[in-house]
NUROLUM-234333 format. One record per residue (C-alpha): residue in three letters; y negated, z, x negated. Coordinates in pm, whole numbers, plus 50000, padded with zeros to 5 digits. Each point is the difference from the previous one (the first is absolute). Layout:
REM residues N
ALAYZX
...
This chain:
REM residues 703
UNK519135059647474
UNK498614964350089
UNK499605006550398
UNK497774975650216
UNK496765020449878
UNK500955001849651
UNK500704962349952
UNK497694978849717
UNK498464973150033
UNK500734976649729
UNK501544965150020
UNK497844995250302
UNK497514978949906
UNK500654959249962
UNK500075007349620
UNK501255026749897
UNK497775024249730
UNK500265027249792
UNK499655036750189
UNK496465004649948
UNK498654965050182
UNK502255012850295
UNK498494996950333
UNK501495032250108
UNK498575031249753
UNK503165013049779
UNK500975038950076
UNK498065021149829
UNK500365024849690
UNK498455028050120
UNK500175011950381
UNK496624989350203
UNK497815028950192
UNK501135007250313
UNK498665017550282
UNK500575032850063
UNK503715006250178
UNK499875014950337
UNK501115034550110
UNK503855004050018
UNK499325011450395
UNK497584971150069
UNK502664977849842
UNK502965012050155
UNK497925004150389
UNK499364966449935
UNK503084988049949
UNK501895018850311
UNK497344989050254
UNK501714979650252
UNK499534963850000
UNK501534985350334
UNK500534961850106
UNK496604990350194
UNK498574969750100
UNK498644974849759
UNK496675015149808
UNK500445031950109
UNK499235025149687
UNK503335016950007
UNK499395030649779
UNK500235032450261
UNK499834976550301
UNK500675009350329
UNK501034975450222
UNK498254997550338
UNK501474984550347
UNK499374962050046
UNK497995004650324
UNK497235020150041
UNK500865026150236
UNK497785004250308
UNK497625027749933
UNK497715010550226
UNK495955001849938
UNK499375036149779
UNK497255006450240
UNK501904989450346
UNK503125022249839
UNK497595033149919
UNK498044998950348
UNK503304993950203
UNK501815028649813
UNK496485021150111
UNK499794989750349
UNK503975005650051
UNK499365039549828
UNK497305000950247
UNK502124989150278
UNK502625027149922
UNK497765031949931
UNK497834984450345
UNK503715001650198
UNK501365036149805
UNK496275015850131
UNK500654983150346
UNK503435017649996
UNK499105033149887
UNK497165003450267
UNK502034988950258
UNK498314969750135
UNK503994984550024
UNK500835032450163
UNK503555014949888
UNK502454971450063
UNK499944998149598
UNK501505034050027
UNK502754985250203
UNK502784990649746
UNK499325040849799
UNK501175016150343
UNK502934977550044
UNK501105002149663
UNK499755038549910
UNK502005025250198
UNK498295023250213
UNK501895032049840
UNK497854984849663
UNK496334998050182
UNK500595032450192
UNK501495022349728
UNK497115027050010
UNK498504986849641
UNK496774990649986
UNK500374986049678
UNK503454978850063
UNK498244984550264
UNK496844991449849
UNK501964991149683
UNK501984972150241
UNK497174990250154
UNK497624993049696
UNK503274980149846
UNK500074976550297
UNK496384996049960
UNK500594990049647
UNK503344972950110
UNK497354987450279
UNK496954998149739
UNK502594983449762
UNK501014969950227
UNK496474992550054
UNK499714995349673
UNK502374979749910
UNK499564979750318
UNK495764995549900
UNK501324994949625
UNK502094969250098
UNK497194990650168
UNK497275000649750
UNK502254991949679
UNK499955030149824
UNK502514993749765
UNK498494970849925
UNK496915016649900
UNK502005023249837
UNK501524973349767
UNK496824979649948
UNK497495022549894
UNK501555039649982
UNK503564991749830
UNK498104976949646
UNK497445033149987
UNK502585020549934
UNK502454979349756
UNK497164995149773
UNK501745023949737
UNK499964995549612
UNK502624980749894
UNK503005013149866
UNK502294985949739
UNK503064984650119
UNK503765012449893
UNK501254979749733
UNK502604974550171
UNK503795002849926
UNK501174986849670
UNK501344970350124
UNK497454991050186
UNK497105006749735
UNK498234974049872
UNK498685020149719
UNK504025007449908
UNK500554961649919
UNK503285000150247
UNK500534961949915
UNK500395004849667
UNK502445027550091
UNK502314979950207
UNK500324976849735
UNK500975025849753
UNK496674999949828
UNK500125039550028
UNK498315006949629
UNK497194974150061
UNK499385011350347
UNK499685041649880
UNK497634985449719
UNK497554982750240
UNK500365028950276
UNK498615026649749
UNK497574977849836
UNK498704993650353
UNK500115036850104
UNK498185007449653
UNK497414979450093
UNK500784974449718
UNK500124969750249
UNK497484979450184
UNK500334975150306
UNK500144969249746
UNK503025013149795
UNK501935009150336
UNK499474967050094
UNK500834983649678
UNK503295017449953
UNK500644988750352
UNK499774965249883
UNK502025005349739
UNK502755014450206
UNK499714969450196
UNK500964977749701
UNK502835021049883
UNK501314996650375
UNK499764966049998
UNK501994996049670
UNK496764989449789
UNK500785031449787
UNK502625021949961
UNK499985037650094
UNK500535013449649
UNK496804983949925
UNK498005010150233
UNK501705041549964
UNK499384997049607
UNK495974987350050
UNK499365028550281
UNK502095024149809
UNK497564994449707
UNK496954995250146
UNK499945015350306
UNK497354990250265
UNK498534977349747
UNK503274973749974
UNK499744967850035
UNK496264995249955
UNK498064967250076
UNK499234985549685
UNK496415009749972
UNK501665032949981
UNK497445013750290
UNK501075025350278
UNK497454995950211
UNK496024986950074
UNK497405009849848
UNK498325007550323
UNK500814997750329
UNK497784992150330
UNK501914994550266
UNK503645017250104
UNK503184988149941
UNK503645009350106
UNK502304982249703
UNK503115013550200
UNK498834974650280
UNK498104972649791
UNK497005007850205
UNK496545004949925
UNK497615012050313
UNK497054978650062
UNK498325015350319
UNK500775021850325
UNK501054973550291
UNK497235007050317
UNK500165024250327
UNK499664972450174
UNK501014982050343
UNK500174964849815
UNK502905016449804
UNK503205008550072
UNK500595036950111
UNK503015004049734
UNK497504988749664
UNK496805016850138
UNK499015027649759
UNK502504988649743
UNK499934993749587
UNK499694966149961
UNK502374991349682
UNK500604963949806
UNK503064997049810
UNK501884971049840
UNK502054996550271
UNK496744992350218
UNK498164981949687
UNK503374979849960
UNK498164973250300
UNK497105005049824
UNK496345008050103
UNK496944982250102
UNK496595023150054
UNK497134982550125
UNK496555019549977
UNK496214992249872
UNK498555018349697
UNK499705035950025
UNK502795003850250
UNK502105017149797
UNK502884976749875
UNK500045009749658
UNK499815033149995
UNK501575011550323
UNK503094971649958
UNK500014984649704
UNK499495030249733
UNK502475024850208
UNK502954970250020
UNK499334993949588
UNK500565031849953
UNK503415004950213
UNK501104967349811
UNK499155013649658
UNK501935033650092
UNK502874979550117
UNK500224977749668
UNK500025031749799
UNK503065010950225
UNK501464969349871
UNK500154987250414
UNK496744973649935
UNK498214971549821
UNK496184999550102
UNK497404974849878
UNK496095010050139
UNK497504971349991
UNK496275007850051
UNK497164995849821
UNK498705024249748
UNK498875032650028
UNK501144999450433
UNK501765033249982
UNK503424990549947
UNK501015028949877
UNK499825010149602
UNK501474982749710
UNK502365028549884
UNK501534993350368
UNK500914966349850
UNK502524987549746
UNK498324967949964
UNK496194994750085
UNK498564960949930
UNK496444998750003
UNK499354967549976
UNK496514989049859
UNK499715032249798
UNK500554999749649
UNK501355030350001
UNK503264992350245
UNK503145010949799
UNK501984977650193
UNK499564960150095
UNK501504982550333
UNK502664975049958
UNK498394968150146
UNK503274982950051
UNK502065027350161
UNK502405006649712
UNK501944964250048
UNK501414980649799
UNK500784975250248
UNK496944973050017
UNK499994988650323
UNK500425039450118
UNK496845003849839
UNK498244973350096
UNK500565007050372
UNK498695036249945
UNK497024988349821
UNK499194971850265
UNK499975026550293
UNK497365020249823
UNK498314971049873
UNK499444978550375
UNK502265020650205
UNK496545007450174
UNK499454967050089
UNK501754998550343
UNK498634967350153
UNK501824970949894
UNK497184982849814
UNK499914990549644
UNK501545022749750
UNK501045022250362
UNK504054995749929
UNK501515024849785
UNK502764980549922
UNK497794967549862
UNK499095027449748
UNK502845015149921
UNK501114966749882
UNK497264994949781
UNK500255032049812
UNK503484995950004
UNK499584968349793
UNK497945021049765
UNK502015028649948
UNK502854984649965
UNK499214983249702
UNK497975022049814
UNK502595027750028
UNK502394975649884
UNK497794994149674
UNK498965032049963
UNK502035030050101
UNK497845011650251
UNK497154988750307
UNK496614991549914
UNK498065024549944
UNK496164999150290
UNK498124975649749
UNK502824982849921
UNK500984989450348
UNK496434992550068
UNK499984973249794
UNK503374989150089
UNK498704998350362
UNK496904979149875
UNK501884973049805
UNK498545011749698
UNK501324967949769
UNK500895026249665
UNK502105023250178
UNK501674976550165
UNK500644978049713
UNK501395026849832
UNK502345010550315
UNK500974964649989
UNK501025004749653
UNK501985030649985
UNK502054982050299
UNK500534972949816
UNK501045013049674
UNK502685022750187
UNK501114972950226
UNK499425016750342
UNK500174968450191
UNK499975013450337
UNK496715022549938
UNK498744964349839
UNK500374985650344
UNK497945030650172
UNK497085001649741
UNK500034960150100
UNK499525006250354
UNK497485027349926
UNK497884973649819
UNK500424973950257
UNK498345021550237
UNK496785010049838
UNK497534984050107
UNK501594989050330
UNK499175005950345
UNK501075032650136
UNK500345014649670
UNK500305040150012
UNK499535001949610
UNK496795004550033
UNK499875024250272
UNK502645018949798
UNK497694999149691
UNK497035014150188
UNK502205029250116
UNK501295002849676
UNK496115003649861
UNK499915034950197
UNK501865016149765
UNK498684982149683
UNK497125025849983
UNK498885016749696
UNK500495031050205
UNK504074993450002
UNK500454985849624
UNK502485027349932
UNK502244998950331
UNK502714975550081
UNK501064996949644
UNK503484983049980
UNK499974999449648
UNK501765035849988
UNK497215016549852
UNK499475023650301
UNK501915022450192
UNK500314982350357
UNK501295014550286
UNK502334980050208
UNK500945001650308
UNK503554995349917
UNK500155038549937
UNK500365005050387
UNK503895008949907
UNK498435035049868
UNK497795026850163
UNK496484993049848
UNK496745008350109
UNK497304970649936
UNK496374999750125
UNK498654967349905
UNK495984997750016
UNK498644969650112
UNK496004993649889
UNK497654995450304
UNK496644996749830
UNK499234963349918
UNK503724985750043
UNK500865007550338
UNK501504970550038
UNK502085002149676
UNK500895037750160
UNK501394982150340
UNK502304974449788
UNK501645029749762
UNK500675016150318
UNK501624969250158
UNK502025000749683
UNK501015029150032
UNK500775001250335
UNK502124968449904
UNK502135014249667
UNK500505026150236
UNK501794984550269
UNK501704981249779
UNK501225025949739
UNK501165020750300
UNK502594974350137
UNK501834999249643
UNK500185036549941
UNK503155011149889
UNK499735036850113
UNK498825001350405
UNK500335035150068
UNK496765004349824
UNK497124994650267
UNK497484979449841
UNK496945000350146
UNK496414979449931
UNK496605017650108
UNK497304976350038
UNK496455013050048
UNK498474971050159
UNK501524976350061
UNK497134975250038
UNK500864961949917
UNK503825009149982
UNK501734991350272
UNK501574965949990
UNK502354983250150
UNK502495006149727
UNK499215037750020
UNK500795003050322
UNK503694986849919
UNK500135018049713
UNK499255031550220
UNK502444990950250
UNK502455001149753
UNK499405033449850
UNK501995022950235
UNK503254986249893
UNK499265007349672
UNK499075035250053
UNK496254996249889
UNK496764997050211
UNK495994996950000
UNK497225016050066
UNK497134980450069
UNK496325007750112
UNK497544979850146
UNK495815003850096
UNK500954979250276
UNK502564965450126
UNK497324982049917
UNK501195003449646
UNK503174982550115
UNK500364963650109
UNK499804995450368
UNK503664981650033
UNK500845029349734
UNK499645031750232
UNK502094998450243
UNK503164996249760
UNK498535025549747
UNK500315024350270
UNK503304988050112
UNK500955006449666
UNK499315035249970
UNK501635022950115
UNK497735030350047
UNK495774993550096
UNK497345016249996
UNK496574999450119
UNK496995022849924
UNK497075011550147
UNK497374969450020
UNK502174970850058
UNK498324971550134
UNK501154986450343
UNK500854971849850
UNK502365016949775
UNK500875024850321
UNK501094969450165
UNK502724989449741
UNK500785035650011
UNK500745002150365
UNK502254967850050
UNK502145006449694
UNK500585036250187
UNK500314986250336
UNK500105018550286
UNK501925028750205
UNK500815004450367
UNK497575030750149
UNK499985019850307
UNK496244996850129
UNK498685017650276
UNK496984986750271
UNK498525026150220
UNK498004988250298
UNK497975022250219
UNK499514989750373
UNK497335018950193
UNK501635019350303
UNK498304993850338
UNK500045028950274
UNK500764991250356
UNK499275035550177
UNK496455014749975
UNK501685030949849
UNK501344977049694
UNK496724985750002
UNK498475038149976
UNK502205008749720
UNK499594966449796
UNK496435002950023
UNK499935035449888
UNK502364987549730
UNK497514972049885
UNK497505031149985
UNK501755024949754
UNK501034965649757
UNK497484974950028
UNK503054975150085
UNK501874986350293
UNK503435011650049
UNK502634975449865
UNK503864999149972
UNK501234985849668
UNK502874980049938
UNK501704990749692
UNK501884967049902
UNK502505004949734
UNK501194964649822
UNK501714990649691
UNK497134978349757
UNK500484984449721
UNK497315005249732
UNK498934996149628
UNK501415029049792
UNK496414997549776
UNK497574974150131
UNK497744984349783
UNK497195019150162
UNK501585033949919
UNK500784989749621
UNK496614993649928
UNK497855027750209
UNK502565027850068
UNK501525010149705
UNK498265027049889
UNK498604999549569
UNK502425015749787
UNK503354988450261
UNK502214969549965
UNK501824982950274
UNK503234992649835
UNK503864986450115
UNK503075004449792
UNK503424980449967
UNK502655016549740
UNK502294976849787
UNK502925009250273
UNK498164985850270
UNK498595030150168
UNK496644997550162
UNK497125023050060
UNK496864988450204
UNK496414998649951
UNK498745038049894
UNK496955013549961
UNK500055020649717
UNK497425021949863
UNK499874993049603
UNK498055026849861
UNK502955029150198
């Protein structure tokens, strides 16, 4: 069966070729290694654990929810010395009562309550035995009366009560049929009985894995929504069990695994959110979980080097992507430069290494177009989009003209765009190329791309030019070092971003050393053919989803539109930075508009904590002033006592008051970002694609 993890990739590249140039590997022959499968009772606990409705980035796996406030506890140490000093109170009142220092009026209720014929009945030991049981009622309403006093339950249920629950655990009951996930009880409503026995004894035999669960799952989805037909989808699990409907690279799983993942909730735990004041009561303590509904307004983390951004955020949410585009729910493109710890290239369909001979695959330079002027405004953007002030070759759209007067033609003549040293010279006026442009033009009587290569040549040479500015960018990746890359003569086997439609897995490794500035405009172009691919997808339920690892020199003002526009298309970013400084000053303040979910680490600047703390605003506080005023005796006997007083403490004796007033305050200030989060924590705020908001947490990365 064809499901939405079992779809190929061909046709999606501008020009079609044959199977084994595909950008997207074919299925293969034999079935790949896999890891181990789990434990049919790990499995199976797994997938019963409750999973309730929280708040947004709450890890929801065995959660238990906690109130919104923080109930008023008091002090451990005022709680344990008041439950002392009432215990103290009572046994001090019980010996004052049974040495009759009260006298006997306790005695008083006993003689008006029992009959004389019972105190006087000649037994010695009916009378003692009523007399010791009043003793024991009396006794008994002291101590409830000195319990209430000094909180005794509440000790009880703060530190006795948690002592003695700490018992092994003990497997729950298997839930009722209908109600067992395990049992498949969608399929069964639908009439899917056959398909849904299959899969229940596969998973109780240990045969299935979180991946396939989630897999079939997405395949259900599609035979729901009339994609596929039932009998399909019963034949393929009838057949093949837990391993129907396979992603095309035919893997079940990972190789390996680092961080933890819950595929029946899309989420992937990064961190344990902080016992802290400065969050709120109902997330302290919690799992801090990222899915695609919370990646969906994508994600901006700001931290320097050594902070932990790629291997605390970036490697953990690659992962959870690559999972999800094997369950056919994904499409996930990493960008970083080589050897960064993206994860390893068996966790990837597709891995372009560009600069190394050795890269199987190429990158498409123009996006997988066909249309020219589509091209030549993704091209432009990586070219100059980081030229952001207005000055000569600044405006975008000067040079998407330009190459558009280019590209046009040439694919007109020749089938195809220029290949790097080809447009190079174009961009140069090189007079034999474009004599020979000229030519083909001419001989197939393209008048209107006759009038655009005239306007191109009219202009070289001129004031304000960006030719030139285009040909020096266009130098960067005319290097000996990328001869074999960006080949549009179909000799290679480029990947296109086109291929978004399908759940691939792409890691694309940019060179640092010695081109770093050839790295920053491949990730521009990236960034760009991603945005743009994204809003012509045919098939939205897939969440595609580009991971940037530094995204130094990328942010322009185009890619901040371009991110804007991703949630409606059911796609986001995740971008890193060192620092804003990376980003253009008019640039920041939209960039973090734009996204949806932020995140700063331990060592921000104040600089950076400043952008920080005005995009999060600030929240209305109760804050509390105590003032102590020195109390002055009038009578010589207060005067006595106060001076005694001064004595014992070594201070005068004052009366406080306190002032309680609503404030309103920074939730982070800038101050706070940069000197009180502690190393290893992030302070970070989340908004889901539905609109719901979480605010700043600090979250402990490494729980």
């Amino acid at each position: 069966m064809d499901s939405d993890g079992t779809q190929d990739a061909r046709g999606t590249h501008a020009n079609p070729v044959p199977r084994a140039r595909s950008a997207v590997p074919p299925r293969p022959t034999e079935a790949p290694a896999v890891p181990p499968l789990p434990d049919s009772s790990t499995f199976l606990t797994w997938l019963r654990t409750p999973r309730p409705e929280t708040l947004p980035g709450v890890w929801r796996f065995g959660h238990r929810a906690r109130p919104e406030e923080e109930p008023e506890e008091v002090p451990a140490r005022q709680l344990i010395s008041g439950a002392l000093i009432a215990f103290l109170v009572g046994w001090l009142v019980w010996s004052l009562l049974q040495n009759g220092y009260f006298g006997v009026w306790w005695l008083l209720p006993f003689k008006l309550l029992i009959p004389d014929s019972w105190r006087g009945g000649g037994s010695d030991v009916g009378n003692y035995i009523l007399y010791e049981g009043y003793e024991l009622l009396v006794a008994l309403a002291i101590m409830i009366v000195v319990g209430r006093l000094g909180r005794w339950g509440e000790v009880w249920r703060r530190f006795v009560a948690p002592r003695l629950r700490r018992k092994p655990p003990q497997r729950q009951p298997a839930p009722a049929p209908a109600e067992d996930p395990a049992e498949w009880p969608q399929l069964r409503a639908a009439g899917a009985v056959d398909a849904a026995e299959r899969l229940a004894a596969e998973g109780r035999a240990g045969l299935m894995r979180d991946v396939d669960h989630a897999r079939i799952s997405r395949a259900w989805q599609g035979v729901r929504s009339g994609r596929f037909s039932l009998a399909t989808f019963t034949g393929a699990v009838l057949q093949e069990g837990s391993a129907a409907c396979l992603h095309p690279s035919g893997d079940r799983d990972l190789p390996t695994r680092l961080a933890r993942h819950d595929l029946l909730t899309g989420q992937v735990r990064l961190g344990t959110t902080a016992d802290d004041p400065r969050n709120p009561y109902a997330y302290r303590g919690t799992g801090l979980g990222l899915g695609p509904e919370l990646l969906g307004t994508s994600l901006l983390a700001v931290g320097p080097a050594g902070s932990g951004k790629t291997g605390t955020v970036v490697r953990p949410l690659a992962e959870s992507l690559c999972l999800h585009a094997l369950a056919g729910r994904a499409a996930v493109v990493v960008v970083g430069a080589a050897g960064a710890g993206l994860g390893p290239a068996d966790a990837y369909d597709v891995v372009v290494q560009i600069g190394n001979p050795e890269s199987v695959y190429d990158l498409d330079l123009y996006g997988g177009t066909t249309d020219p002027d589509e091209a030549a405004a993704v091209l432009a953007e990586a070219l100059v989009g980081d030229l952001a002030e207005p000055h000569q070759g600044g405006d975008t759209r000067r040079s998407t003209t330009v190459l558009a007067q280019l590209l046009g033609p040439f694919r007109a003549v020749h089938g195809r765009f220029p290949s790097v040293p080809e447009l190079r010279q174009l961009l140069d006026g090189a007079a034999g190329p474009m004599a020979a442009l000229r030519k083909g033009l001419e001989d197939s009587r393209q008048e209107s791309l006759l009038r655009e290569l005239d306007a191109r040549e009219r202009q070289m040479g001129q004031p304000g030019d960006v030719g030139g500015i285009l040909a020096d960018r266009v130098a960067l990746l005319d290097r000996p070092a990328f001869a074999g890359f960006f080949d549009t003569s179909g000799q290679s086997r480029p990947f296109s971003l086109k291929a978004l439609d399908h759940p691939v897995r792409v890691r694309i490794d940019l060179p640092q050393r010695g081109h770093a500035d050839a790295s920053r405009m491949l990730a521009r172009l990236v960034l760009a053919q991603f945005t743009a691919s994204v809003a012509v997808r045919e098939d939205r339920s897939l969440f595609a989803c580009l991971v940037l690892d530094d995204g130094t020199g990328v942010v322009t003002p185009e890619a901040v539109r371009g991110i804007q526009r991703l949630r409606s298309g059911n796609a986001g970013v995740v971008l890193t930075l060192r620092s804003l400084d990376d980003v253009p000053r008019p640039l920041r303040g939209p960039l973090l508009g734009a996204t949806g979910c932020r995140m700063a680490l331990a060592g921000l600047t104040p600089w950076d904590g400043q952008d920080f703390a005005e995009v999060w605003g600030k929240e209305w506080i109760e804050a509390r002033d105590v003032t102590d005023r020195q109390i002055i005796a009038e009578t010589p006997a207060g005067k006595v006592l106060h001076a005694v007083r001064r004595i014992i403490t070594g201070k005068a004796p004052t009366a406080r008051a306190v002032t309680v007033r609503q404030v309103e305050r920074e939730r982070w200030s800038a101050s706070e970002l940069a000197h009180g989060v502690p190393p290893g924590h992030a302070v970070l705020s989340l908004t889901s694609v539905k609109g719901e908001h979480a605010p700043p947490l600090l979250v402990d990365l490494r729980g």
